[in-house]
mmCIF file of the N, C-alpha and C atoms, coordinates in Angstrom:
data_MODEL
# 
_entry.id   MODEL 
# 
loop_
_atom_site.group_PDB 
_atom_site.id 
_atom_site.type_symbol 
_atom_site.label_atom_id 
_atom_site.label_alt_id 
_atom_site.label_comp_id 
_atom_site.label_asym_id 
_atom_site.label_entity_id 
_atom_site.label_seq_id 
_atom_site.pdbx_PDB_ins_code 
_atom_site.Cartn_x 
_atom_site.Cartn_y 
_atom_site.Cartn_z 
_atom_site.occupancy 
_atom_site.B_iso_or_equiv 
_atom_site.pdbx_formal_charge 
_atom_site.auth_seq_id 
_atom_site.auth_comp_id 
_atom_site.auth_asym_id 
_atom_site.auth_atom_id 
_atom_site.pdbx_PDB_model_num 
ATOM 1   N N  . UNK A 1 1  ? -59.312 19.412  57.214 1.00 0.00 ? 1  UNK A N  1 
ATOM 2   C CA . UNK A 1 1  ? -59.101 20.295  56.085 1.00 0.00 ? 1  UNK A CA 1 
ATOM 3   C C  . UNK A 1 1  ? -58.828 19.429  54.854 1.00 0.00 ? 1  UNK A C  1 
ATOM 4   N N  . UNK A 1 2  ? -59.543 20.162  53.697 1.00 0.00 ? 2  UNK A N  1 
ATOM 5   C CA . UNK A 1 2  ? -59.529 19.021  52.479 1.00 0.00 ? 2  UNK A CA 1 
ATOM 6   C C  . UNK A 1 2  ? -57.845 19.419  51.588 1.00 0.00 ? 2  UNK A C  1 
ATOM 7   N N  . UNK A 1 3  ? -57.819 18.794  50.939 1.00 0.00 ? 3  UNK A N  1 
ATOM 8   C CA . UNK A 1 3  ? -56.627 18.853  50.098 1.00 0.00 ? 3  UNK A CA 1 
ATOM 9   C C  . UNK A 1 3  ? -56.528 20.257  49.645 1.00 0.00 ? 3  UNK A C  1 
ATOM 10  N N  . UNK A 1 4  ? -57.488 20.634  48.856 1.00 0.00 ? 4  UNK A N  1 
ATOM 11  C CA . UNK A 1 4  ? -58.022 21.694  48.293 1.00 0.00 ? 4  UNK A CA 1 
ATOM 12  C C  . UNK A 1 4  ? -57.734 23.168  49.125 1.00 0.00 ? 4  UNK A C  1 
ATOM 13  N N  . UNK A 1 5  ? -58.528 22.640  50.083 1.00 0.00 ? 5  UNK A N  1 
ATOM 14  C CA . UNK A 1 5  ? -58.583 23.827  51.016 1.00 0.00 ? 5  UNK A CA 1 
ATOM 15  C C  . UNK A 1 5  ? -57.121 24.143  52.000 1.00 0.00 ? 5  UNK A C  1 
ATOM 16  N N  . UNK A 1 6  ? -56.142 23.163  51.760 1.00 0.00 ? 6  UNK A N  1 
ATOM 17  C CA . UNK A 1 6  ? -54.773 23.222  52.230 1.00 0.00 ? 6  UNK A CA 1 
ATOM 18  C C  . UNK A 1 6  ? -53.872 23.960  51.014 1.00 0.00 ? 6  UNK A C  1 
ATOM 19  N N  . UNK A 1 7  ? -54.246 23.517  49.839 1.00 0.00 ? 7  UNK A N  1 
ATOM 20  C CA . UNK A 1 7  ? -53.693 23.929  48.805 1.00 0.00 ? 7  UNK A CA 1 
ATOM 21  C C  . UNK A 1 7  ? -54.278 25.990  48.548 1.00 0.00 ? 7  UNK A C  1 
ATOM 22  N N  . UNK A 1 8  ? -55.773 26.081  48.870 1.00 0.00 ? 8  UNK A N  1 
ATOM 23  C CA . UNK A 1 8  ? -55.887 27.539  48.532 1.00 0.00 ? 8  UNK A CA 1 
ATOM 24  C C  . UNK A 1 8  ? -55.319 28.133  50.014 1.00 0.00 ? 8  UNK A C  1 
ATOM 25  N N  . UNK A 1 9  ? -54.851 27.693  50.953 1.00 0.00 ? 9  UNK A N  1 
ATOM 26  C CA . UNK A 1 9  ? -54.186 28.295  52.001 1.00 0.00 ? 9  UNK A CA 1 
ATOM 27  C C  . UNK A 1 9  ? -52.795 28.589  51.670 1.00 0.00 ? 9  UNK A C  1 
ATOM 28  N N  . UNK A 1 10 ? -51.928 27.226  51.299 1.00 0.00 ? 10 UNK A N  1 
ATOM 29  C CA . UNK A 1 10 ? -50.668 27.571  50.748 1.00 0.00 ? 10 UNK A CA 1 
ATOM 30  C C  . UNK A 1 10 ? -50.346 28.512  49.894 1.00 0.00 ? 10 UNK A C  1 
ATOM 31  N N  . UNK A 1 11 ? -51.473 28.845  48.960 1.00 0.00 ? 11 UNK A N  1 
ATOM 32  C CA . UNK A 1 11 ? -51.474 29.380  47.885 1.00 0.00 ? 11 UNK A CA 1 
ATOM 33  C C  . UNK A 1 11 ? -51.590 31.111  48.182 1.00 0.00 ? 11 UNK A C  1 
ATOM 34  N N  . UNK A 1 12 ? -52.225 31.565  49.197 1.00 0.00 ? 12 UNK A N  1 
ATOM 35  C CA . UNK A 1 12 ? -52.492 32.823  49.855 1.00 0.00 ? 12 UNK A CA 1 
ATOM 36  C C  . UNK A 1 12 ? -51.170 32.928  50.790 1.00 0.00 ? 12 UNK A C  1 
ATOM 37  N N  . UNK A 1 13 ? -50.510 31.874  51.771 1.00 0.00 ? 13 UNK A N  1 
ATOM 38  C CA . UNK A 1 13 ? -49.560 32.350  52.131 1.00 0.00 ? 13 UNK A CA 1 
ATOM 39  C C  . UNK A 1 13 ? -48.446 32.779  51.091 1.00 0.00 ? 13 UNK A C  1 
ATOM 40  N N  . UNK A 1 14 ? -48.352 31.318  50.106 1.00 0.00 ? 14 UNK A N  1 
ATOM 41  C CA . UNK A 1 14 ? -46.949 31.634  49.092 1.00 0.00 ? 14 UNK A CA 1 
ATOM 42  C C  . UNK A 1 14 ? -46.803 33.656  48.512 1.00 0.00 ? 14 UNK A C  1 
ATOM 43  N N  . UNK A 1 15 ? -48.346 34.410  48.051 1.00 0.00 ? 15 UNK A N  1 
ATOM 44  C CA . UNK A 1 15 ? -48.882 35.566  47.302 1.00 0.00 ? 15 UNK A CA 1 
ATOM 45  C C  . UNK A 1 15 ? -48.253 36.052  48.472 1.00 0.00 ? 15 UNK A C  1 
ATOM 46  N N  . UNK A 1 16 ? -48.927 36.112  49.630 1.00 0.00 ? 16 UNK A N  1 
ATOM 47  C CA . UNK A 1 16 ? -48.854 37.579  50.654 1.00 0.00 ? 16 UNK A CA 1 
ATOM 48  C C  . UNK A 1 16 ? -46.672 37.613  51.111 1.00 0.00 ? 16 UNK A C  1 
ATOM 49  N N  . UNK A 1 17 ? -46.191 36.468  50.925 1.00 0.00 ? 17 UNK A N  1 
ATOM 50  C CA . UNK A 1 17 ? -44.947 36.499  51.781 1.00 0.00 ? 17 UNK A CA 1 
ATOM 51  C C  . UNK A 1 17 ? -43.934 36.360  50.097 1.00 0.00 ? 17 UNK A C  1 
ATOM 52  N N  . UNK A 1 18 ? -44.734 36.660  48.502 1.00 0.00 ? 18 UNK A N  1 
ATOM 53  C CA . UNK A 1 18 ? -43.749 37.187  47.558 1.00 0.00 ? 18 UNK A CA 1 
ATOM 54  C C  . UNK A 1 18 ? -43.018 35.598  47.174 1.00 0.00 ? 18 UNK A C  1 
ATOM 55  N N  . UNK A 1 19 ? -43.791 34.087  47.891 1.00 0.00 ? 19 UNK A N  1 
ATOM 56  C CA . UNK A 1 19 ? -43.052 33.218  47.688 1.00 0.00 ? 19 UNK A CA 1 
ATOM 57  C C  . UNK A 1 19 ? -43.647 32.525  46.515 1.00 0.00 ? 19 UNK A C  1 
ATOM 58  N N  . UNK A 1 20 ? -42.620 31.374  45.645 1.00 0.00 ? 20 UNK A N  1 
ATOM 59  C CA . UNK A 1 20 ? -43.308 31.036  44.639 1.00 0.00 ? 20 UNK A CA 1 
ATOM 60  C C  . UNK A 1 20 ? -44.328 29.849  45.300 1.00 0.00 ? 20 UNK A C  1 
ATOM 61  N N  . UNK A 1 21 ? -45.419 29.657  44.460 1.00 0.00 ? 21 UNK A N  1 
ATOM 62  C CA . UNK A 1 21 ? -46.936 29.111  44.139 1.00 0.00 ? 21 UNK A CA 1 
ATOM 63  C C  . UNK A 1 21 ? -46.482 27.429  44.024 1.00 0.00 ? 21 UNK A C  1 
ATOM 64  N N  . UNK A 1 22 ? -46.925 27.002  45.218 1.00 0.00 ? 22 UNK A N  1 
ATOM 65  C CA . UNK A 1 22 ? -46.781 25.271  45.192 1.00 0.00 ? 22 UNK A CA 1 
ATOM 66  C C  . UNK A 1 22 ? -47.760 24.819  44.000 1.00 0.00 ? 22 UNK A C  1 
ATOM 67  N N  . UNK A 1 23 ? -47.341 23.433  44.066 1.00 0.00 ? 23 UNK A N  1 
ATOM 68  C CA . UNK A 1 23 ? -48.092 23.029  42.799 1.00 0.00 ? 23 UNK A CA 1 
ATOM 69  C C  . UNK A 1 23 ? -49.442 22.100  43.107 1.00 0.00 ? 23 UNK A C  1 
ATOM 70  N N  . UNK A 1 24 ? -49.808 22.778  41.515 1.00 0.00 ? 24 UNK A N  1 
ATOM 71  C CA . UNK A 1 24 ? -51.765 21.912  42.423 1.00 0.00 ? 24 UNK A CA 1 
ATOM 72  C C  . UNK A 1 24 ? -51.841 20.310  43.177 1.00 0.00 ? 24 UNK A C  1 
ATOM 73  N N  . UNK A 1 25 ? -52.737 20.272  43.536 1.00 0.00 ? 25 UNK A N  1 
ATOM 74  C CA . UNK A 1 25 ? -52.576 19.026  43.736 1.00 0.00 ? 25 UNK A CA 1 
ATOM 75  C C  . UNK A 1 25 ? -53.052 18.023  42.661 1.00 0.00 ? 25 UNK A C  1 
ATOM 76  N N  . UNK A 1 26 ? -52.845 16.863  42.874 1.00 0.00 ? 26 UNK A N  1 
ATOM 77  C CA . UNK A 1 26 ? -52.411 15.942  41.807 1.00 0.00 ? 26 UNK A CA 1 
ATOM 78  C C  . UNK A 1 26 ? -51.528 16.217  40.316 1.00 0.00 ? 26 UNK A C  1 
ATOM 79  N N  . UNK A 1 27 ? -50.491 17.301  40.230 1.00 0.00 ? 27 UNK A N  1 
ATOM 80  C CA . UNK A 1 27 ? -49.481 17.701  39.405 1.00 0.00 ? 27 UNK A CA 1 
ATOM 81  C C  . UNK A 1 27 ? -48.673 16.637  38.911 1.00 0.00 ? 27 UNK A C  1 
ATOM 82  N N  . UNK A 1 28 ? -48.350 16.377  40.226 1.00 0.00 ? 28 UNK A N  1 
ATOM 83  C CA . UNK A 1 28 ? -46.878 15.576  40.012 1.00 0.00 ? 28 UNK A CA 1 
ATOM 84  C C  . UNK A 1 28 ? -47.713 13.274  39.884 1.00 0.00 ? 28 UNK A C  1 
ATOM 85  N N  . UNK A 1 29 ? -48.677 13.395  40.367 1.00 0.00 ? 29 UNK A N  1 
ATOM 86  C CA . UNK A 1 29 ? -49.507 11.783  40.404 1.00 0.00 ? 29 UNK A CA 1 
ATOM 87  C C  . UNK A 1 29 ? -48.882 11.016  39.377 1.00 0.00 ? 29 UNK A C  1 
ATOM 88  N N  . UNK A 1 30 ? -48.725 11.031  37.765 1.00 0.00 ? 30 UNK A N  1 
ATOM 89  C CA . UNK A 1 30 ? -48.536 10.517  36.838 1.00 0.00 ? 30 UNK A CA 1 
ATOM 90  C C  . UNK A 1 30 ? -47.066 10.110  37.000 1.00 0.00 ? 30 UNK A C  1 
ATOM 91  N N  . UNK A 1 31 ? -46.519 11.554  37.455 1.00 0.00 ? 31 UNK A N  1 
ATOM 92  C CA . UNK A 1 31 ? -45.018 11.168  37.622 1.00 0.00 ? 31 UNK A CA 1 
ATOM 93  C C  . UNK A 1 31 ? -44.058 10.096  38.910 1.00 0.00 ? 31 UNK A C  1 
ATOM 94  N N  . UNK A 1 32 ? -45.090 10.316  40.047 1.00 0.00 ? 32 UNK A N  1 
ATOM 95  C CA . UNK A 1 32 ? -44.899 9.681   40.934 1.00 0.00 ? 32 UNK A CA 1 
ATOM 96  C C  . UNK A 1 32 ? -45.446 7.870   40.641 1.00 0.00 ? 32 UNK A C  1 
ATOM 97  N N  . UNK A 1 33 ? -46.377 8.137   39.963 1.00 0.00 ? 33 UNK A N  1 
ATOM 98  C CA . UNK A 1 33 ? -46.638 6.100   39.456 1.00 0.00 ? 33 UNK A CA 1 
ATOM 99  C C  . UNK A 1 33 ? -45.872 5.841   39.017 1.00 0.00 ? 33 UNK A C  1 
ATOM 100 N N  . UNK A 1 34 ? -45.192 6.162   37.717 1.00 0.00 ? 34 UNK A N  1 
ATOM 101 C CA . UNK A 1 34 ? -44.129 5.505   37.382 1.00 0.00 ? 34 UNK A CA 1 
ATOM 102 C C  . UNK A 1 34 ? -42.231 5.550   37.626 1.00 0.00 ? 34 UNK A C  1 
ATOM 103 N N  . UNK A 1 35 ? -42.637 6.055   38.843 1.00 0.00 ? 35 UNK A N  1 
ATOM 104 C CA . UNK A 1 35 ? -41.708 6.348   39.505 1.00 0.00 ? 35 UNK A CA 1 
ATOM 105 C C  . UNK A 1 35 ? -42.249 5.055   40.447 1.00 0.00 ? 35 UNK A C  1 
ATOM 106 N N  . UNK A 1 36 ? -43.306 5.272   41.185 1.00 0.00 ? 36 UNK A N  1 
ATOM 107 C CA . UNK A 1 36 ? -43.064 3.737   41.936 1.00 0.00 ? 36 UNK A CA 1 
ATOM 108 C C  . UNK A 1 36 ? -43.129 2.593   40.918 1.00 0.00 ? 36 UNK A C  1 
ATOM 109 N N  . UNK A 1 37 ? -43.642 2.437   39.675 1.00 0.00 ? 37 UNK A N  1 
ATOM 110 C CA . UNK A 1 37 ? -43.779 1.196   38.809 1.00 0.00 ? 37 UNK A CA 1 
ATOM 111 C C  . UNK A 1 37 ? -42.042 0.913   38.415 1.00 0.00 ? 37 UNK A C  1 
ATOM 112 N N  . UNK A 1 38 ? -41.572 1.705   38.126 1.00 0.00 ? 38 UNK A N  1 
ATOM 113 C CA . UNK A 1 38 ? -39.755 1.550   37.772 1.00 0.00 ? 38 UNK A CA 1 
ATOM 114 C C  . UNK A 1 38 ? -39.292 1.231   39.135 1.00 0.00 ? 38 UNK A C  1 
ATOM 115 N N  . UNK A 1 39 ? -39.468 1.219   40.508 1.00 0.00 ? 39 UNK A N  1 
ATOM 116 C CA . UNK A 1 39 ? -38.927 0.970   41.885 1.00 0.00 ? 39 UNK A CA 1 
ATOM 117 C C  . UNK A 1 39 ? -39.331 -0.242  42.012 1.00 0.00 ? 39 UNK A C  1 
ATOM 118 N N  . UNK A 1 40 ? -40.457 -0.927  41.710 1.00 0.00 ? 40 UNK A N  1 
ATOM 119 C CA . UNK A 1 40 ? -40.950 -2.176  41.619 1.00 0.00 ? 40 UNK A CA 1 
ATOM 120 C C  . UNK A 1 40 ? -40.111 -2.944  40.698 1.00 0.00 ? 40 UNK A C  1 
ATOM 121 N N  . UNK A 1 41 ? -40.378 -2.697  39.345 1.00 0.00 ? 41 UNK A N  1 
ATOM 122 C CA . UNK A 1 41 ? -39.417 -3.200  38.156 1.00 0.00 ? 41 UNK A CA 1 
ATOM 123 C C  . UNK A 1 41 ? -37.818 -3.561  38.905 1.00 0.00 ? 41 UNK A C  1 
ATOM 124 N N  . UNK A 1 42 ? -37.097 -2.499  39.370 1.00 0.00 ? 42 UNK A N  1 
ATOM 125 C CA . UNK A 1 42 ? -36.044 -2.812  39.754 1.00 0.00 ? 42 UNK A CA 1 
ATOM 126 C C  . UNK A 1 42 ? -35.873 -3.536  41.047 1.00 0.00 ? 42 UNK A C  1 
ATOM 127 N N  . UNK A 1 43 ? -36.778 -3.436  41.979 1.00 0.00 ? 43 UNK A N  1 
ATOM 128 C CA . UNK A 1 43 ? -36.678 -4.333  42.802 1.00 0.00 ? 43 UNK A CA 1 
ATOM 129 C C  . UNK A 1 43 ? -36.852 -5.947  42.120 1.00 0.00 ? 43 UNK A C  1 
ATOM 130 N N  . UNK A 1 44 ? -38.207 -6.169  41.574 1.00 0.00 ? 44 UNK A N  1 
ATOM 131 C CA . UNK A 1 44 ? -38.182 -7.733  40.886 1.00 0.00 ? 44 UNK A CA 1 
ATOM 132 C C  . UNK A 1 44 ? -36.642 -7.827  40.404 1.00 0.00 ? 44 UNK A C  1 
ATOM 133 N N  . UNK A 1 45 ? -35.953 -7.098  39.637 1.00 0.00 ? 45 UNK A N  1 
ATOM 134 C CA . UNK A 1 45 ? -34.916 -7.391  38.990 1.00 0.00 ? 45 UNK A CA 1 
ATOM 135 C C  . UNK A 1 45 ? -33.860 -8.303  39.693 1.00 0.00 ? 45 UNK A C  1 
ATOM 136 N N  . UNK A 1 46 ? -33.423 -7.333  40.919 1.00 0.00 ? 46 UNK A N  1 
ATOM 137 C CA . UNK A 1 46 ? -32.546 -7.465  42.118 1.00 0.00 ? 46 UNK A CA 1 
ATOM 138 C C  . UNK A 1 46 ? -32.851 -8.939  42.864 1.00 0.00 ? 46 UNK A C  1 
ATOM 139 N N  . UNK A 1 47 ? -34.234 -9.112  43.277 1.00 0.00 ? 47 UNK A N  1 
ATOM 140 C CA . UNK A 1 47 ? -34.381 -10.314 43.716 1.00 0.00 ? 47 UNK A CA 1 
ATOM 141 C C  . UNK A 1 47 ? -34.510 -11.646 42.605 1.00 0.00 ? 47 UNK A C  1 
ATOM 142 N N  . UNK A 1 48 ? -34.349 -11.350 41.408 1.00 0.00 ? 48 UNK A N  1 
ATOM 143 C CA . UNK A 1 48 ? -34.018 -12.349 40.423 1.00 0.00 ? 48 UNK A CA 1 
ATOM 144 C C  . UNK A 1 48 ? -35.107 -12.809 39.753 1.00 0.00 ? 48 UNK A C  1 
ATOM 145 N N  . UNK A 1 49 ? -36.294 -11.980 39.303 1.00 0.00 ? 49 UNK A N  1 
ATOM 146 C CA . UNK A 1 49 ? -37.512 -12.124 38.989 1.00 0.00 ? 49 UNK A CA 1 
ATOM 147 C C  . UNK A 1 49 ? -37.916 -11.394 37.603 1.00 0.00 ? 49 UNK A C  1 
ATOM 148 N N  . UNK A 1 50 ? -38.599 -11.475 37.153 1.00 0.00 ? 50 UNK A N  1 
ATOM 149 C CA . UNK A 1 50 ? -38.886 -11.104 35.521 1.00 0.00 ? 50 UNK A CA 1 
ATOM 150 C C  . UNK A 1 50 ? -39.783 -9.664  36.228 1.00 0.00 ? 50 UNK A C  1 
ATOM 151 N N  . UNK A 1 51 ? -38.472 -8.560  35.580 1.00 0.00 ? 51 UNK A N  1 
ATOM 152 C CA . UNK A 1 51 ? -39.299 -7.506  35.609 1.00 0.00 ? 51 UNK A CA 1 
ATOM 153 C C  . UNK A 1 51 ? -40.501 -7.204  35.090 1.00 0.00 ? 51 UNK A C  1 
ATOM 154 N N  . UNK A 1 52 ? -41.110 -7.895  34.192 1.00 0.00 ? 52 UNK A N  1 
ATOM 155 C CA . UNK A 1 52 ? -42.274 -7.824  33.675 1.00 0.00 ? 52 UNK A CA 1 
ATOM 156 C C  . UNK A 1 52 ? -43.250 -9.181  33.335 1.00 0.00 ? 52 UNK A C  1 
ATOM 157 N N  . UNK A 1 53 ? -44.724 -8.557  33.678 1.00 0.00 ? 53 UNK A N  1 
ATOM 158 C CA . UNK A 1 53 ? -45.114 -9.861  33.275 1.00 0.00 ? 53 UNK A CA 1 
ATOM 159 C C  . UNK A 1 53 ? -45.563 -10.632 34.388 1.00 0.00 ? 53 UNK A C  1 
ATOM 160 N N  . UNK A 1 54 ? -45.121 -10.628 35.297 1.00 0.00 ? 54 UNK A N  1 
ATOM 161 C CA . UNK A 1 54 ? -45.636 -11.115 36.990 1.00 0.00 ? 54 UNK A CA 1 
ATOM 162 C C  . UNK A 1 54 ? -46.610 -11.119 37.203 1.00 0.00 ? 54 UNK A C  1 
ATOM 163 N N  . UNK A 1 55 ? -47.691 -10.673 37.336 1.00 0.00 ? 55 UNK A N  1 
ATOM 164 C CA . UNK A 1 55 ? -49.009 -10.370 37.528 1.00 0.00 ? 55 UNK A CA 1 
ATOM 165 C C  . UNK A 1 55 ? -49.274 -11.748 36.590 1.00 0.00 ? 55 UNK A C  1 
ATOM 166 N N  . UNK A 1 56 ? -49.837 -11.560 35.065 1.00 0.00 ? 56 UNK A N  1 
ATOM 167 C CA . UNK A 1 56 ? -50.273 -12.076 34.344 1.00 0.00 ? 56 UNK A CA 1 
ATOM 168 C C  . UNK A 1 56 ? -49.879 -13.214 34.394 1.00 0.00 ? 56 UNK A C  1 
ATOM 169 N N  . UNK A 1 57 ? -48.493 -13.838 34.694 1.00 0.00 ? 57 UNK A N  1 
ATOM 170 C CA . UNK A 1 57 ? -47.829 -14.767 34.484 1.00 0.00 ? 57 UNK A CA 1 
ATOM 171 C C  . UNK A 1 57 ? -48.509 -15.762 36.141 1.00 0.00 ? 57 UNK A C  1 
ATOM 172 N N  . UNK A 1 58 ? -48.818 -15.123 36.727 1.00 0.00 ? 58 UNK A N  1 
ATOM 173 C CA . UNK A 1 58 ? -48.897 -15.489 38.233 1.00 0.00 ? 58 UNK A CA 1 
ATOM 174 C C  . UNK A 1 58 ? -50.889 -16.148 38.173 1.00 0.00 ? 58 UNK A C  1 
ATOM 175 N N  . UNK A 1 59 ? -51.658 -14.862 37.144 1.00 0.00 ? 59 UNK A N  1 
ATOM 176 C CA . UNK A 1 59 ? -52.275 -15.090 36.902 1.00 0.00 ? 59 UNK A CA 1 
ATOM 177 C C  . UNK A 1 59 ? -52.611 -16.576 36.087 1.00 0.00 ? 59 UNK A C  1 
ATOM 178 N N  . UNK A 1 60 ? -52.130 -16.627 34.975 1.00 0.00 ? 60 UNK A N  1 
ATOM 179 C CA . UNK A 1 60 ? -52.128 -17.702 34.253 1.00 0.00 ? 60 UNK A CA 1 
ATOM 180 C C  . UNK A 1 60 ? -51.957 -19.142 34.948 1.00 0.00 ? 60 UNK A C  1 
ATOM 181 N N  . UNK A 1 61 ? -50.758 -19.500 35.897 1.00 0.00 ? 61 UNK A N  1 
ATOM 182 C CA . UNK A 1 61 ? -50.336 -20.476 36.681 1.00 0.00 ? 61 UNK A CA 1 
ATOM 183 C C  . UNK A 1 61 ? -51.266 -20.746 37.836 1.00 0.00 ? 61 UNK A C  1 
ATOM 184 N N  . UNK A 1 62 ? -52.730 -19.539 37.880 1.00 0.00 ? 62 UNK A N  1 
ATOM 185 C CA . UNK A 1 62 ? -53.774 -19.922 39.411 1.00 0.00 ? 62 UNK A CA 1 
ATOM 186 C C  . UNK A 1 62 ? -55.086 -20.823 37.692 1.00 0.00 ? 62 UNK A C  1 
ATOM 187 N N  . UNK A 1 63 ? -54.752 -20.057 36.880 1.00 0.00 ? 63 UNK A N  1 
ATOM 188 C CA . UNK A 1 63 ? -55.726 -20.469 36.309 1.00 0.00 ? 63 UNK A CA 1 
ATOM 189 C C  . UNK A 1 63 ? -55.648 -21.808 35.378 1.00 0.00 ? 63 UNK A C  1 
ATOM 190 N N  . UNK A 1 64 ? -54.389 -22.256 35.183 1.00 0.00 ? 64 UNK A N  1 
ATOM 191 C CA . UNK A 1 64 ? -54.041 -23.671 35.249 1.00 0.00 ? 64 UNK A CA 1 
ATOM 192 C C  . UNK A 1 64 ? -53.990 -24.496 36.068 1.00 0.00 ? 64 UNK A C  1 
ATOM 193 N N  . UNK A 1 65 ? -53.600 -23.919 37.274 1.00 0.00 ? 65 UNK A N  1 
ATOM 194 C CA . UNK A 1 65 ? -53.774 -25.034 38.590 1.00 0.00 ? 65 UNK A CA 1 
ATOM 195 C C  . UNK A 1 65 ? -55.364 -25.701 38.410 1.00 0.00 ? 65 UNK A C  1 
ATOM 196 N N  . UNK A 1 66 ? -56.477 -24.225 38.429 1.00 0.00 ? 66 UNK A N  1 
ATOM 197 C CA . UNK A 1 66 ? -57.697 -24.339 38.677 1.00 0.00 ? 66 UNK A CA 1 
ATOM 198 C C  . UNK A 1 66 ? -58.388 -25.075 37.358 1.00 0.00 ? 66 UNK A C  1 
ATOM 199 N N  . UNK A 1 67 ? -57.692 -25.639 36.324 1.00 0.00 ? 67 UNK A N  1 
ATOM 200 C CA . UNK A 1 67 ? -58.698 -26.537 35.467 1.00 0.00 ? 67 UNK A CA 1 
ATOM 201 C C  . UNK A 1 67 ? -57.898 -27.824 35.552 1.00 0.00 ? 67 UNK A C  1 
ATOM 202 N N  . UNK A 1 68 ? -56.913 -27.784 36.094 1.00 0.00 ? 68 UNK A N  1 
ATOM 203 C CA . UNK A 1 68 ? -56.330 -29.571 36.143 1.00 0.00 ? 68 UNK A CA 1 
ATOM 204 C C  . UNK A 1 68 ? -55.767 -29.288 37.707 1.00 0.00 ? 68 UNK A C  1 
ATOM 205 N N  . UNK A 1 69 ? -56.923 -29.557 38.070 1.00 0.00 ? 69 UNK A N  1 
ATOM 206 C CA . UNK A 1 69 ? -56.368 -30.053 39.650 1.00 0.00 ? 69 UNK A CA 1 
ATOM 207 C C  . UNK A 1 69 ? -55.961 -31.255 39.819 1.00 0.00 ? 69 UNK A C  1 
ATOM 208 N N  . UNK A 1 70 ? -54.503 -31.448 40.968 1.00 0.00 ? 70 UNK A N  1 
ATOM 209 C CA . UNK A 1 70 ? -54.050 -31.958 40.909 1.00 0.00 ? 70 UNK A CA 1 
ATOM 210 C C  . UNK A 1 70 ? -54.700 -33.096 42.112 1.00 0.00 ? 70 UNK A C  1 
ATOM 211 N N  . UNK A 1 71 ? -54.516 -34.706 42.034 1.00 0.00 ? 71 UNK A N  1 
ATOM 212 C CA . UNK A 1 71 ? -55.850 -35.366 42.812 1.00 0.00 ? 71 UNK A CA 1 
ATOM 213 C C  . UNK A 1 71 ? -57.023 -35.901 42.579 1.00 0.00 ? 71 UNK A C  1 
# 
């Protein structure tokens, strides 16, 4: 069963039993990323790491290795 088709089921039980109407799917997506992007952020924090910037920074240091190799 597709997402969809779980969602117009919920949606016929919530009507026939007077209950309120779940929410579509992908509603809440936007809110849930940066909800995991701030859980990330604070984890780097905790383990003593630059909440921001990691990626790129991680990036930069493969792409310096890779024009002055060392040898």
């Amino acid at each position: 069963m597709s997402v969809t088709q779980q969602y117009l089921l919920d949606t016929y039980r919530a009507r026939q039993h007077g209950d309120p109407l779940p929410p579509a799917p992908g509603t809440h997506d936007l809110r849930a990323a940066r909800e995991l992007r701030d859980y990330r952020r604070f984890r780097a924090v905790l383990a003593g790491h630059p909440a921001r910037g990691r990626i790129r920074e991680a990036l930069v240091r493969g792409l310096r290795a890779r024009a002055h190799p060392s040898g």
